[in-house]
N, C-alpha and C positions, 0 to 999 in steps of 0.2 A: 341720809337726807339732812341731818340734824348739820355736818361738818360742812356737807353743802352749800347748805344756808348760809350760815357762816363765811366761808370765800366767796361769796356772791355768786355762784354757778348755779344754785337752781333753774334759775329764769332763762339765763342763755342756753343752760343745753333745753331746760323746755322749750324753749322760742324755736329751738334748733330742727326737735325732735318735728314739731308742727309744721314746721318751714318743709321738710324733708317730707312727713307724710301729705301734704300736700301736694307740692309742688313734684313732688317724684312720678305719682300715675297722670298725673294731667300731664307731663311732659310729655310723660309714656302714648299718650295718646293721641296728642299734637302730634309727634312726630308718627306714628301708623297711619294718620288723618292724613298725610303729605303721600303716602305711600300710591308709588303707581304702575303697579308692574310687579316688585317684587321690593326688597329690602334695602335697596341702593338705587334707587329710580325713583325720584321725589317731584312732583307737580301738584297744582292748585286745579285741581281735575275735580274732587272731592268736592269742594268751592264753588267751583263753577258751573256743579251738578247740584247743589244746595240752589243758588242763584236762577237755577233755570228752571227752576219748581216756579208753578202756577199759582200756587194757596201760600207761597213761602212769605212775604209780604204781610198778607191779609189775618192770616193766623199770628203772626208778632205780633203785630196792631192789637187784634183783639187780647193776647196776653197782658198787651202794656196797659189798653185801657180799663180792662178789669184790675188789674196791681194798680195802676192811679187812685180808682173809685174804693182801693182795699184801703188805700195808705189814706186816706181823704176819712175813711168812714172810721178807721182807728184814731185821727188827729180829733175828730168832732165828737166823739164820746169817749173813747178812754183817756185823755188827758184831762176832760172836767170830772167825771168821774171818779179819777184816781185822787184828785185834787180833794173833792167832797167827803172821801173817805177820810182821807186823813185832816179833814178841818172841822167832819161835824159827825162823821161815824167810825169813830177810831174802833168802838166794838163790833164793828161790823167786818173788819177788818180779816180776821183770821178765818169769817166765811166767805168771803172774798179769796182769796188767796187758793181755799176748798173747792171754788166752783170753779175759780179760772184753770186748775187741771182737770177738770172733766174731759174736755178737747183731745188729750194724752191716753182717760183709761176709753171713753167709751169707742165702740169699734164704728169705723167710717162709716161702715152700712148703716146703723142704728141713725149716725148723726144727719148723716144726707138726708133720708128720709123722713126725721123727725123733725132737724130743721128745718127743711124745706116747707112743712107742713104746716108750720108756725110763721111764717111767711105770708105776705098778702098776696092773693093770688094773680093781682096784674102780674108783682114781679117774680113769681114762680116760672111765668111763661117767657122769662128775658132772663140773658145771659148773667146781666148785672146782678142775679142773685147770688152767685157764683164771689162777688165782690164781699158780702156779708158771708158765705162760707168761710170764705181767707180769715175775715176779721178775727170770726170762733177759732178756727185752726189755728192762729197768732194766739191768741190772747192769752196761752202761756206765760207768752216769754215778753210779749209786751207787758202785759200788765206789770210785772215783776222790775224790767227794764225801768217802769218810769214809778213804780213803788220808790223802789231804790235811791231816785235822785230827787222823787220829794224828802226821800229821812235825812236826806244829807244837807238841807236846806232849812232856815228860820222861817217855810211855808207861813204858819201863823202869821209871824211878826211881817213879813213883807206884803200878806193878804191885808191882814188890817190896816197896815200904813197906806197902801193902794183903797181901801174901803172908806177909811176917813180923808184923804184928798178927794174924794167923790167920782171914783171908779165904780163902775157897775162891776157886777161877775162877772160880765164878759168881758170887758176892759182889761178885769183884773189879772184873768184867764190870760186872755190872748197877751197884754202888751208888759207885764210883771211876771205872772207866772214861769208861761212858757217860756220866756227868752234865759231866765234863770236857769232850767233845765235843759236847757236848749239839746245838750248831751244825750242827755237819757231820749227827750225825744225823736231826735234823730234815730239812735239808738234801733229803738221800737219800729218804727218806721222803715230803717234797714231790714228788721226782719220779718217785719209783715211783707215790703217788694220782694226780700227773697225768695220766702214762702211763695208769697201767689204768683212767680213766673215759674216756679218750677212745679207746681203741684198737679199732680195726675190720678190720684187715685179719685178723689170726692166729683175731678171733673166727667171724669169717666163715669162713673155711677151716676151721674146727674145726666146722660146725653148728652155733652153740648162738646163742644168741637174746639179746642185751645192752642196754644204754639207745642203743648207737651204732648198732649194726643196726637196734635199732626205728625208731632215728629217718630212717636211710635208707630204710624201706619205708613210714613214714607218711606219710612227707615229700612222695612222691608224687603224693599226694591234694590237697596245699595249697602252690605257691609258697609264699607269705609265711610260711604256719605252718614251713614248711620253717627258712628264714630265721630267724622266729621261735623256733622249737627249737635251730638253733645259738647263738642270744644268750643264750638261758638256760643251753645246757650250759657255753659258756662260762664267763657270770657265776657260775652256781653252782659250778663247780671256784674260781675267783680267791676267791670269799669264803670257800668252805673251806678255803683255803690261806692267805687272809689270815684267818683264823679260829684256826687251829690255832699261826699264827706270833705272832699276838696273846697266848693264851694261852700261850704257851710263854715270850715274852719277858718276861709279869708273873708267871710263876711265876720264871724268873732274876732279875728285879728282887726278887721278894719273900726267896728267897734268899739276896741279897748284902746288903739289908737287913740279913735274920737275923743271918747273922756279923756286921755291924757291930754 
């Protein structure tokens, strides 16, 4: 590893290796998802049998609108949040850090129903609770995502410069902070949309009806369409994520332009 390093081949063959396990069964499955007849008989049958589903529509929708209201509920409290820790509770920090893996040890049953419980009870009886689930099931990897890119920043020093030209918190939050990190939070936000279009188990335990539930009970009806419905959820989370990361890096570039 050490001689590795050294010739610069670490990273390329890891890049490789990830490249490979990736891209090798999703291929694998695109191409069975074309299958129609047998091993050399390929059409958009699969497709067209996804398409012609009645709930196929209505059940996306609601995944995206819950993953919106996930990513919405992660930007409005854990970026101030993370910000406060490290501006006015640095000791609080390493309990922080403690409680955001509870999400990881305790078992979904436990959390579904103890969450839930702690919840007001309007929104017990709406799907939209389902949005504050995602948030807890994130807040791993978010929390960590935007720790990271406050350490890497003079937080204090551009807080107070922001606080003495006569910025509010939320000024300071919204139009200093965040755009600093802009990274991390996008970041965080990548993986809280990941999470909540694909997650099944806490929706399922909770009753409610989602893109990933439907697709376990359509699924049934059609090997291949089955197959075929993971390659699109897949695909379509990757392009929205390479979508959003697209736009984000030409508004940075356009930006940094600017100042120039």
């Amino acid at each position: 590893m050490a001689n590795m390093r050294k010739r610069g081949l670490l990273v390329p063959i890891t890049l490789t290796a990830c490249i490979i396990f990736i891209t090798l069964p999703f291929g694998s499955a695109t191409e069975f998802s074309f299958r129609d007849g047998g091993k050399t008989k390929h059409s958009l049958a699969a497709y067209r049998w996804i398409l012609a589903q009645e709930d196929f529509l209505h059940y996306l929708g609601v995944s995206f609108r819950l993953a919106l209201g996930a990513v919405l509920i992660t930007l409005v409290i854990m970026v101030p949040t993370v910000a406060w820790l490290h501006l006015k509770a640095q000791r609080f920090r390493p309990l922080m850090e403690f409680l955001t893996l509870l999400p990881l040890v305790v078992p979904v049953v436990a959390l579904a129903i103890g969450a839930q419980s702690a919840l007001p009870e309007a929104l017990q009886s709406s799907e939209y609770e389902l949005s504050f689930m995602y948030v807890v099931l994130a807040m791993p990897y978010t929390y960590r995502a935007l720790d990271i890119g406050m350490s890497a920043i003079p937080l204090k020093t551009i807080t107070e410069a922001a606080r003495g030209l006569g910025a509010s918190w939320i000024k300071a939050i919204t139009f200093v902070i965040a755009p600093v990190i802009r990274n991390a939070v996008v970041g965080s936000l990548f993986l809280t949309l990941a999470l909540s279009l694909g997650e099944f188990t806490l929706t399922s335990l909770l009753h409610w009806d989602t893109f990933p539930t439907w697709v376990t009970s359509v699924s049934q009806q059609n090997i291949i369409g089955a197959i075929a419905l993971s390659v699109f959820s897949l695909a379509a989370a990757f392009f929205l994520l390479f979508a959003i990361g697209l736009v984000t890096m030409r508004s940075k570039s356009d930006a940094t332009e600017g100042q120039k």
